[in-house]
C-alpha atoms as one frame of an Amber mdcrd trajectory, in Angstrom:
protein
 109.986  66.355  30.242 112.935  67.248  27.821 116.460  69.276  29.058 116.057
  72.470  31.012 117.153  75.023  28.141 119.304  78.290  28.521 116.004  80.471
  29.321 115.065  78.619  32.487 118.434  79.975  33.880 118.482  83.929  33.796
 121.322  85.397  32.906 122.678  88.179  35.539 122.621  91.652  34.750 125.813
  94.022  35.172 124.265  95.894  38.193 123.489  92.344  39.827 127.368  91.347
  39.320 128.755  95.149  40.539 126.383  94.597  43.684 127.394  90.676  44.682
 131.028  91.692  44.170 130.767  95.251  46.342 128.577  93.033  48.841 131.738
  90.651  49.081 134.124  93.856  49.608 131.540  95.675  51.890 130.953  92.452
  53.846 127.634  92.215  53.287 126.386  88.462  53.248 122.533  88.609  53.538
 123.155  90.976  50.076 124.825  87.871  48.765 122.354  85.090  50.211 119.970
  87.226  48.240 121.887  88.052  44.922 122.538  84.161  45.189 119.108  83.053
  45.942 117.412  84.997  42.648 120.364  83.140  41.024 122.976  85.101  40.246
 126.214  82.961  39.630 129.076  83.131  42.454 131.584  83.089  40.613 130.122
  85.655  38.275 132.810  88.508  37.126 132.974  92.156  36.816 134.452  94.698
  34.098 137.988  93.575  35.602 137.201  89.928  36.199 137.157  90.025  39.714
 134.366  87.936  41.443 133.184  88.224  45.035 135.596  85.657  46.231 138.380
  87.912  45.429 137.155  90.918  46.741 136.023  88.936  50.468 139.678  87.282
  50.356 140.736  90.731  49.288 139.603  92.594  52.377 139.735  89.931  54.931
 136.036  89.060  55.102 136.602  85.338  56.178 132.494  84.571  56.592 131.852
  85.680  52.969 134.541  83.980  52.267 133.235  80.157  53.364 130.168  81.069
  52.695 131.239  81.221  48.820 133.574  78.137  48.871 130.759  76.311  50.607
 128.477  77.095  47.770 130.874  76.362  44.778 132.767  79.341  44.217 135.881
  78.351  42.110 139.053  78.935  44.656 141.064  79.213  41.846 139.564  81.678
  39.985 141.426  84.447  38.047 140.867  88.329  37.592 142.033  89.670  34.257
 145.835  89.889  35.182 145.590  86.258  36.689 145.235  86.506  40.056 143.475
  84.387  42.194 141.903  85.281  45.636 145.066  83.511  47.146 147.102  86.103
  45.601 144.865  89.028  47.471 145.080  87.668  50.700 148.693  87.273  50.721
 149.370  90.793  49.383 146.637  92.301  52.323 147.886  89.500  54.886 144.439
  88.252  56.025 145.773  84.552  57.451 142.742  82.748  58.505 141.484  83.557
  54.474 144.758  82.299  53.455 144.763  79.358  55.763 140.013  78.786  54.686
 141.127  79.502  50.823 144.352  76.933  51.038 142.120  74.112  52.581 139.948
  74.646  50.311 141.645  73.788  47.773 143.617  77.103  46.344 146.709  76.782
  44.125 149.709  78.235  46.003 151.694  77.540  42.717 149.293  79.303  40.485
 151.361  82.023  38.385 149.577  85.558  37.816 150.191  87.655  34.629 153.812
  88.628  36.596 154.415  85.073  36.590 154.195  85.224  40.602 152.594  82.826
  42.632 151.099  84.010  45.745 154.437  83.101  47.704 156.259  85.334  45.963
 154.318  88.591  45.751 154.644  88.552  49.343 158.514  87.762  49.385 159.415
  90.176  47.259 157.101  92.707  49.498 159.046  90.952  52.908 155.741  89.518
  54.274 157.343  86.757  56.121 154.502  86.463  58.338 152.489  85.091  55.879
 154.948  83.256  54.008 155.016  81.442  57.692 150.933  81.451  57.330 150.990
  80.033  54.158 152.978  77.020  55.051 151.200  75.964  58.409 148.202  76.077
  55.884 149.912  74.053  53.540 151.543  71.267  56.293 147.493  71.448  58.160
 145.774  70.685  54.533 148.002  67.608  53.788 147.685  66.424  57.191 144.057
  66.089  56.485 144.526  64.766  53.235 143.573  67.825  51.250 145.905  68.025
  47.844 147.929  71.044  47.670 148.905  72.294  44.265
């Protein structure tokens, strides 16, 4: 009754991480339930580090989206140029993702490889909208007591 070792856990293959991060573009949960179930990590990463978190805050897909926070997906996870999924739904102005990924516990200060946080990819683009989004988000998680960094 020793330590579970490295070869109880399998590690994923390629094709298992391409398919939970298209299912997270393609809004496909059960795919992801699935991928999840035969344990293949969340927060797993592709060729260009993106993970299925980004690609559901990417494209709006606000179900995939809690479903992955609510299972331990990192919300602060980074893509190989340093952006997190905060960043992508800023720049495609999904706001309830922006307001799900801020209460949970996303970094509005975190700087990408442009030294931008997610605040200021979309002022420099003239989002305003979701600059506004971003700080009812912000005012609602401190309210309930949820830190904002």
């Amino acid at each position: 009754m020793g330590a579970s070792s490295e070869s109880d856990h399998a590690v994923p293959t390629p094709d298992q991480i391409e398919e939970l991060v298209e299912a997270a573009r393609y809004d496909e949960l059960d795919d992801i339930v699935r991928l999840f179930s035969i344990g293949v990590p969340l927060d797993s990463k592709d060729s260009q580090g993106r993970t299925a978190l980004h690609m559901a805050a990417a494209n709006g897909h606000l179900a995939i989206v809690d479903y992955l926070i609510q299972n331990g997906a990192d919300a602060n996870v980074t893509n190989l140029e340093k952006n997190t999924p905060l960043h992508w739904a800023c720049l495609n102005g999904h706001m309830e993702v922006i307001k799900s990924l801020i209460m949970s516990g996303a970094s509005v200060s975190a700087l990408n490889s442009h030294e931008k946080t997610p605040v200021d990819e979309v002022v420099c683009r003239g989002k305003l909208e979701v600059v506004d989004a971003i700080n009812a988000a912000v005012a609602q998680a401190e309210l309930e007591g949820v830190t904002v960094s």
